[in-house]
C-alpha positions as CSV (number, residue, x, y, z in Angstrom):
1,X,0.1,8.3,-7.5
2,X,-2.1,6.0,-4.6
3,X,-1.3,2.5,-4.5
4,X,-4.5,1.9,-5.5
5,X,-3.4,2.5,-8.8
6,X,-0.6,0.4,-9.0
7,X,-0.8,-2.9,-11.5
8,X,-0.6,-6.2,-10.6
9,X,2.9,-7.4,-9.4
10,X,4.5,-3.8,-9.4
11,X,7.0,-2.2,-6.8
12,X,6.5,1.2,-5.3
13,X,8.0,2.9,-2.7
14,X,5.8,4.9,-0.1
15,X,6.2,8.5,-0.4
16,X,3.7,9.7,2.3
17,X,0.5,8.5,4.1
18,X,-2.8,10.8,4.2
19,X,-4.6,9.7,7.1
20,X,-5.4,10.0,10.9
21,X,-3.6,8.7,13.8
22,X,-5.3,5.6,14.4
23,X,-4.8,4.1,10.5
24,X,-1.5,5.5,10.5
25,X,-0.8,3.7,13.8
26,X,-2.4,0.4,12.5
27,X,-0.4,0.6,8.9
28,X,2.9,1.3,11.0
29,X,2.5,-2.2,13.0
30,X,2.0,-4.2,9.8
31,X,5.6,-2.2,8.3
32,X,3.6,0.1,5.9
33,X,5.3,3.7,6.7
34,X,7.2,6.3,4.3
35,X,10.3,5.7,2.1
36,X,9.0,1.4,2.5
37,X,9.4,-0.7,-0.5
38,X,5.6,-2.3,-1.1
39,X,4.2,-4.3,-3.6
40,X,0.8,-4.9,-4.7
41,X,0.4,-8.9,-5.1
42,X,-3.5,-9.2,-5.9
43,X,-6.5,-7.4,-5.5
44,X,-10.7,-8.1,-5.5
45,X,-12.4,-8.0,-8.4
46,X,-14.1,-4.8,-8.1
47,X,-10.6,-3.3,-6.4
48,X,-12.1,-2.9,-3.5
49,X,-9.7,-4.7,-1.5
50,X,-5.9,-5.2,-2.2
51,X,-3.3,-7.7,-1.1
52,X,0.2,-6.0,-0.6
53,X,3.5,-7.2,1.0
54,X,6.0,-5.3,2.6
55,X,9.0,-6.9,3.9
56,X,7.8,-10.4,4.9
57,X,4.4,-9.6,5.7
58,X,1.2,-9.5,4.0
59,X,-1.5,-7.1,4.5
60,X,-4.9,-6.6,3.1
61,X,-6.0,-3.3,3.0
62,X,-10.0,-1.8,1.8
63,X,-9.9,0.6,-1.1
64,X,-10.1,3.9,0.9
65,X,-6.8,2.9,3.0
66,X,-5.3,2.4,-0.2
67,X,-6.2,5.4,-1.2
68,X,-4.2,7.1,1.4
69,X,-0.8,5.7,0.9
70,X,1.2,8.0,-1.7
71,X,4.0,5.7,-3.8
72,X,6.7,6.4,-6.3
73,X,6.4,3.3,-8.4
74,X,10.0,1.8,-9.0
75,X,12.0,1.4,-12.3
76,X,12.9,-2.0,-13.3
């Protein structure tokens, strides 16, 4: 599953992250790397942008980055 498919409020961990050198650099300096807990807090209207935290920080991320990002939703 992509974390573009997560729900509103749900926790995932990251399993693995599909993309080049330079995103994967740029999510890395914001926290966002394998075997992180992440949760998706909001997103647009359309779902073309999505508001997730990780640790502390929150990141916005476009649709086609979230694509990318391969999570294990957790059990509650």
């Amino acid at each position: 599953m992509t974390l573009d498919k997560l729900k509103k409020g749900q926790i995932a961990t990251i399993e693995k992250i599909d993309a080049n050198s330079a995103l994967k650099d740029r999510l890395l300096s914001f926290g966002i790397m394998q075997d992180e807990t992440i949760e998706l807090k909001a997103y647009s209207l359309a779902k073309n942008t999505f508001e997730v935290q990780v640790g502390n920080t929150l990141v916005a991320l476009r649709e086609d980055e979230a694509k990318k990002i391969k999570v294990k939703p957790n059990l509650k």
